[in-house]
C-alpha positions as CSV (number, residue, x, y, z in Angstrom):
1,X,-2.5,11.2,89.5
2,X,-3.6,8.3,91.6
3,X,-6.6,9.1,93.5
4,X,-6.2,9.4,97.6
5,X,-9.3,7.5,99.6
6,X,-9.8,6.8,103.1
7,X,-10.5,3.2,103.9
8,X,-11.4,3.2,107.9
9,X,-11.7,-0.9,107.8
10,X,-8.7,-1.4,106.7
11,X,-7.2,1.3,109.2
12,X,-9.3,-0.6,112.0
13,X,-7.5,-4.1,111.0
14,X,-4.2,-2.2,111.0
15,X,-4.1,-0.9,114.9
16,X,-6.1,-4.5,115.4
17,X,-2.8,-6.3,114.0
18,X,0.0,-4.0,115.6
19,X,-1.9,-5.2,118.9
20,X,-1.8,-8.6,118.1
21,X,1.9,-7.8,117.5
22,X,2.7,-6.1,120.6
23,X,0.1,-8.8,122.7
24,X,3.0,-11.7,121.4
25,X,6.0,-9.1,122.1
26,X,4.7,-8.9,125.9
27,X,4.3,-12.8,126.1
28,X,2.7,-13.5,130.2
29,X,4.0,-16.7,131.1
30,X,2.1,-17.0,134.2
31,X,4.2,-20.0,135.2
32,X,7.2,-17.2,135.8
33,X,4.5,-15.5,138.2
34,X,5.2,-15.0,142.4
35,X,3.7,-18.7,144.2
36,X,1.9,-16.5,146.9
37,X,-1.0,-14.4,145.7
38,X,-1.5,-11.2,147.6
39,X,-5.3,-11.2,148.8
40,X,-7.2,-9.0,146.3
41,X,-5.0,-8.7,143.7
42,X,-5.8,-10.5,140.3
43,X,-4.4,-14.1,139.3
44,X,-1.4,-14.6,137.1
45,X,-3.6,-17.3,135.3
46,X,-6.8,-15.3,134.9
47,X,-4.1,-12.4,133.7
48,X,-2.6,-14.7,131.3
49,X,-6.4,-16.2,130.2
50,X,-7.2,-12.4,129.3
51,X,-4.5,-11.3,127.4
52,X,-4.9,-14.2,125.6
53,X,-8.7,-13.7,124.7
54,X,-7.8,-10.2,124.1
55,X,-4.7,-11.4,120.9
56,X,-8.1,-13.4,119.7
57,X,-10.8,-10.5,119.4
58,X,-8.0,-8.4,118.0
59,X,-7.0,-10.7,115.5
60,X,-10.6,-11.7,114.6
61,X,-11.0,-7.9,114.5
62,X,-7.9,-7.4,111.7
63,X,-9.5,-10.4,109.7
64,X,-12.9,-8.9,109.4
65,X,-11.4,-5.4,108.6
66,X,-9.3,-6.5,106.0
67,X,-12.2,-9.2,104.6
68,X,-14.8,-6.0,104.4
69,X,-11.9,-3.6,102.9
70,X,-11.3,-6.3,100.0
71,X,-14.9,-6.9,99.6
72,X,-15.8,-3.3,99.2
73,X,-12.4,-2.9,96.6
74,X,-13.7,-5.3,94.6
75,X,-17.7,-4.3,94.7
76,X,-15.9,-0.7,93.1
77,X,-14.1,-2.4,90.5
């Protein structure tokens, strides 16, 4: 019977990817944004700016958790 182990990196780098995913799903184009900027409210650049350092970390994120999950596989083996 094959044994059953829990490998929380690799888990990690899973969610980290699906947002990745749903971060190109829910493309901001913030040339499709309103002209006039209600005072107070945030950018439709500095939105755009953040999502995309946001897809980054995550997908840094998913690269390191499946990197450390393969390292630690083969360390066992």
């Amino acid at each position: 019977m094959a044994k059953i182990q829990n490998n929380s990196m690799a888990m990690v780098a899973t969610v980290a990817l699906v947002g990745v995913f749903a971060s190109i799903i829910g493309l901001f184009d913030p040339s499709t944004c309103v002209d006039v900027q209600t005072e107070g409210w945030t950018s439709c650049e500095s939105i755009a700016r953040d999502r995309q350092i946001g897809s980054w970390v995550l997908l840094s994120l998913s690269l390191l958790g499946f990197g450390v999950s393969f390292v630690r596989r083969k360390k066992r083996k």
